[in-house]
N, C-alpha and C positions, 0 to 999 in steps of 0.2 A: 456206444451209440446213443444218441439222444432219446428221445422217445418224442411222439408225435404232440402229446400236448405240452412238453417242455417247451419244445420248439414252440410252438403257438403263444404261451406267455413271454418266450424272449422277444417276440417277434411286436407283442403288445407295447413291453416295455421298452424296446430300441423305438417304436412309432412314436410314442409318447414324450420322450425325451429327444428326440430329432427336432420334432416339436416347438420346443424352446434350446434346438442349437447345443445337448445336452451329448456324451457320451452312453451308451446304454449300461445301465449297473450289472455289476458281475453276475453268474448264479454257482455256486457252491456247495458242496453237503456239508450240512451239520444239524442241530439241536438247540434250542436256547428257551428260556421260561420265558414270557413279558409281565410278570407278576414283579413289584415291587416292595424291596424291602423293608420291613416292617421299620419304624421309627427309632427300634431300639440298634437293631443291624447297623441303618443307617450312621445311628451317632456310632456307633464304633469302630466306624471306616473315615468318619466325617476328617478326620484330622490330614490325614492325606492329600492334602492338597498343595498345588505349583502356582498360584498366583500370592501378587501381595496380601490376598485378602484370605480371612479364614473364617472361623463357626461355622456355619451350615448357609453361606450364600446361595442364592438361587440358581448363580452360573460363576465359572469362573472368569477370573482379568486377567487378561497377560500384555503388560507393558511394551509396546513395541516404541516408543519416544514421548517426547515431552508434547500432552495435550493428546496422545493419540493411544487406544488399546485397545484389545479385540476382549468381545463377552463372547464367551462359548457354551453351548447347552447341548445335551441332549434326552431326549425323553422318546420312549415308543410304548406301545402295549397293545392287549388284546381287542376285539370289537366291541362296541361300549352302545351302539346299534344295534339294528339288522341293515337297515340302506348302504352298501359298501362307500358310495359316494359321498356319503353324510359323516359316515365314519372316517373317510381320508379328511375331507374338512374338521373334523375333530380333533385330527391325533396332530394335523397342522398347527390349529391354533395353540393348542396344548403345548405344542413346541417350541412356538415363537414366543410364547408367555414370561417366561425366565427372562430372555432378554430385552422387552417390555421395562419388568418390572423390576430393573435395575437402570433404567432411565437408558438404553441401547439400542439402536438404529439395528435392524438384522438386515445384512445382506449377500448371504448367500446361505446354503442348506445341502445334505448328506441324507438322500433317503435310507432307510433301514427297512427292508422286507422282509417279513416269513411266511412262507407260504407251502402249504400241503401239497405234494407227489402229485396228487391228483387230483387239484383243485379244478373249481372252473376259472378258465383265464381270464373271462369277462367280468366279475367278481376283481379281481387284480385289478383291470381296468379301470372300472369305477373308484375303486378305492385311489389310484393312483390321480387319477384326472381330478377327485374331490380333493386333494393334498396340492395338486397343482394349481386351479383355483383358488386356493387361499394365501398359497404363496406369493403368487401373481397380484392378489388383492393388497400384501403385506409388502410390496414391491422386494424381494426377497429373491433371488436367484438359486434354485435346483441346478447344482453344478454336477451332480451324479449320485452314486448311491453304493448300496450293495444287498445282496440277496441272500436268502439261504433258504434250503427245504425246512419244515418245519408241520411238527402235526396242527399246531394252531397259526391262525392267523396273525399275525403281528406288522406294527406298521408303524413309521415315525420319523424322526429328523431328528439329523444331529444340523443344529443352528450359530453358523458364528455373526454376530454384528459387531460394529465400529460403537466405540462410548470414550468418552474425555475424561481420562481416570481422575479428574477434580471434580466430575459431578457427575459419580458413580454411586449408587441408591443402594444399600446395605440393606439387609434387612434385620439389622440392630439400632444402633443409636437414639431409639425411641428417648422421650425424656419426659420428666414425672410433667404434670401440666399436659402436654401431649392429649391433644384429641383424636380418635381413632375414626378413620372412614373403611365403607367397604363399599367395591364399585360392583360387585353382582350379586345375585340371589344365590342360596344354596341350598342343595339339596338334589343333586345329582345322580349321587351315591344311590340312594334308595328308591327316587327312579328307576332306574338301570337295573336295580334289582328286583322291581315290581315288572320293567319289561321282562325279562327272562322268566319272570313264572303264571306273563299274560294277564298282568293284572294291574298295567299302565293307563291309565286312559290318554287317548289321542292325544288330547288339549294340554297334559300335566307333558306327555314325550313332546309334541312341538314347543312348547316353552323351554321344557331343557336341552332342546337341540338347537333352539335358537341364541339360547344364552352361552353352550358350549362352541356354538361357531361364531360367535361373536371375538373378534382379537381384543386385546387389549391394548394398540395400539392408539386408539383415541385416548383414553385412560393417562396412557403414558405420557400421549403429546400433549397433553390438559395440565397435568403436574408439570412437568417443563415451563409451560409457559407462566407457571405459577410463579417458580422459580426464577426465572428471567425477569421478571416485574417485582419480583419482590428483591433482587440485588445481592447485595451480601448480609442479607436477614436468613439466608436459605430455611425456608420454612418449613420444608419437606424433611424430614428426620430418619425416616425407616419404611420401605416399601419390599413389601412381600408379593408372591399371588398364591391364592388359595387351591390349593392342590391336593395330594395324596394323603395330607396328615389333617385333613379337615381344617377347618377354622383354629377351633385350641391347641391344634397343633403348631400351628403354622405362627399363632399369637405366641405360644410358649416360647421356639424361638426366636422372637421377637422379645419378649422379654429377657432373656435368658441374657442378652448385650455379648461382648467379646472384652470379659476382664482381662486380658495378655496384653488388650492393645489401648488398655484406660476407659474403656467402654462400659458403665455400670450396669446391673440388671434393675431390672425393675420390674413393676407390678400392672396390668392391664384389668381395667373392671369394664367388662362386657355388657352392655343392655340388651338383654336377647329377646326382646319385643320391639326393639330398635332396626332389627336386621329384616331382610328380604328373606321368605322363604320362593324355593319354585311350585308352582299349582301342583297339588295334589302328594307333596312333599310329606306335610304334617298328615296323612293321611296312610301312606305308604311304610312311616316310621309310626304310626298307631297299630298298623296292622301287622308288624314285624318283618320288614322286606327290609332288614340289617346287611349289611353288606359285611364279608368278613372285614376288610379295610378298617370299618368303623369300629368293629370289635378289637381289632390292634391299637388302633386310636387311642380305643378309652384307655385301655390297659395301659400302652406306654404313657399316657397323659392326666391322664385320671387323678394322680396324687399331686398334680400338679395346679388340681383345680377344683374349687369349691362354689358349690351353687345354691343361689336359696332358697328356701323352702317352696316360694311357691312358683318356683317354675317348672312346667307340663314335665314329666319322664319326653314325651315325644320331641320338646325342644333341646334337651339334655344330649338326645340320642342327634338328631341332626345339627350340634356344633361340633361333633366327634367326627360329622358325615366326611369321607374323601371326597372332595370336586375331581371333577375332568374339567380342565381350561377352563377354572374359576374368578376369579374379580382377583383387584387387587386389592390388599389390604394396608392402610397408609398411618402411617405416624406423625402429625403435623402441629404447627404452632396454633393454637388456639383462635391465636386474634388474625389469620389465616382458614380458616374451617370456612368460614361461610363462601368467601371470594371461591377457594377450591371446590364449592359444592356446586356454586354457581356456573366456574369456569368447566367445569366438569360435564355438567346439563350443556353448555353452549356444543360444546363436542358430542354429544350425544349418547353419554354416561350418566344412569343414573343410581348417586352416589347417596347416601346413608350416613352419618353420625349415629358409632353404633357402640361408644363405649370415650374410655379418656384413658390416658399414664397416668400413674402413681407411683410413689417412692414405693420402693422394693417392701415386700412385706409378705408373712404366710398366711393364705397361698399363693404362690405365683398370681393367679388368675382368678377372677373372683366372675362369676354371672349372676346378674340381680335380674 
């Protein structure tokens, strides 16, 4: 027998999905974490993969014809909020960002629910209608989903788009010369961790809700056209977005290249007085509102990267920081940098030269 507020959430989630002409997502028993695996986990699964492409891509390719292949992603996790609404916008963008940031058109999406026995449904609601908003914003089609009970809340999309496997954005090939841009602030991470122990102020949480609901598909479509004007120079070399493994993470690899396929690695020097912090960022990481995330960070990244002497412990700790739907981080030809910073502003990104490539050299990663 159902019970009465099951009923009431399926009833939320078929209105919702009828909405936009959708099936209504299944609901199920089961169990599942939304915590993500630390970076060392990760590389030891990383190899596993069914597309032509490998290292640690953002999403995968799979070839359907000549000129034509689908990028596929998925990401979900816990509430990164309190506004459920804010949070469905969150865990959207976040989703659609992988295939962004391999130059990928998304359109269509798989929501992923968890949700507690006896949540409230209106809560659900919100979270679902803020996920559908951003979708709708990302012209992206919610074709269905699926549910599960769940002590925690959880929430997210699995994302397939359309991309031209000849001008599909790696996030290796960086090359020495290589000037580095990043299109968003960061400092998310310890946010989110000053909200939870009520010691965010309003001003620093609305800025990172504004920068986390922000897509990256302006970003994307600004590189493109960078790309198109610039011909067979392809300017654009290696584009990431900054997520779970913070900045030095996400640079590492990027450095790191794909020697199997003639891809060399290389060396990345960071200017981290060059970069966007979010308000109240450098503040939240003076006061030690450390996310674990960042502590795995350092650790997996840590010997990978040398910093000096005189830059703050507090900016040290927020390169390690994890973003939620963070910027994209881009590898480009030099004499290319400025037009990209430019074309980037015209779209309504505002983009940073926040380091250059180097020939490969220890340590991986240098911060001045």
């Amino acid at each position: 027998m159902v019970r009465e507020h099951e009923s009431a959430r399926l009833a939320i989630i078929e209105t919702l999905y009828s909405e936009v002409r959708l099936d209504p997502i299944r609901e199920t028993h089961g169990h599942g974490q939304g915590s993500g695996l630390s970076g060392e986990a990760e590389s030891s699964v990383a190899g596993l993969r069914f597309a032509p492409f490998a290292a640690n891509d953002d999403a995968g390719v799979y070839l359907l014809g000549d000129g034509l292949a689908l990028v596929q992603t998925v990401d979900f996790f816990t509430p990164i909020v309190d506004d459920p609404h804010t949070f469905g916008q969150i865990a959207a963008a976040n989703a659609l960002s992988d295939v962004y940031a391999m130059g990928g058109k998304p359109v269509s999406a798989l929501s992923i629910v968890g949700f507690p026995d006896k949540g409230d449904a209106e809560i659900l609601e919100q979270i679902i209608r803020g996920g559908l908003s951003k979708m709708t914003e990302a012209k992206c089609s919610v074709i269905g989903g699926h549910s599960i009970r769940n002590d925690d809340i959880q929430f997210g999309y699995a994302v397939t788009g359309m991309i031209n496997p000849q001008k599909v954005w790696r996030n290796v090939r960086a090359r020495a010369g290589d000037d580095l841009l990043l299109t968003k602030a960061i400092g998310t991470g310890v946010l989110s961790t000053a909200l939870k122990k009520d010691r965010a102020a309003p001003a620093a949480l609305q800025a990172a809700v504004t920068s986390m609901t922000e897509l990256n598909r302006a970003a994307s479509e600004a590189l493109q056209e960078i790309q198109e004007k610039a011909g067979s120079a392809s300017p654009v070399h290696a584009v990431t977005d900054v997520t779970g493994f913070g900045l030095l993470g996400h640079a590492r690899e990027m450095a790191l290249g794909d020697p199997e396929r003639g891809i060399e690695s290389v060396s990345l020097e960071i200017d981290h007085s060059a970069i966007r912090y979010l308000p109240g960022a450098f503040e939240a990481a003076r006061e030690g509102f450390l996310p674990g995330g960042l502590k795995n960070n350092r650790d997996f990244v840590g010997d990978c990267v040398n910093f000096a002497e005189a830059v703050p412990q507090e900016f040290r700790d927020l390169l390690f920081d994890p973003q939620t739907s963070g910027g994209l981080l881009i590898s480009i030809s030099p004499q290319f940098a400025d037009a990209a910073i430019a074309t980037l502003d015209r779209h309504g990104v505002s983009a940073r030269r926040v380091g250059h490539v180097v020939a490969k050299k220890n340590p991986l990663l240098f911060v001045q």
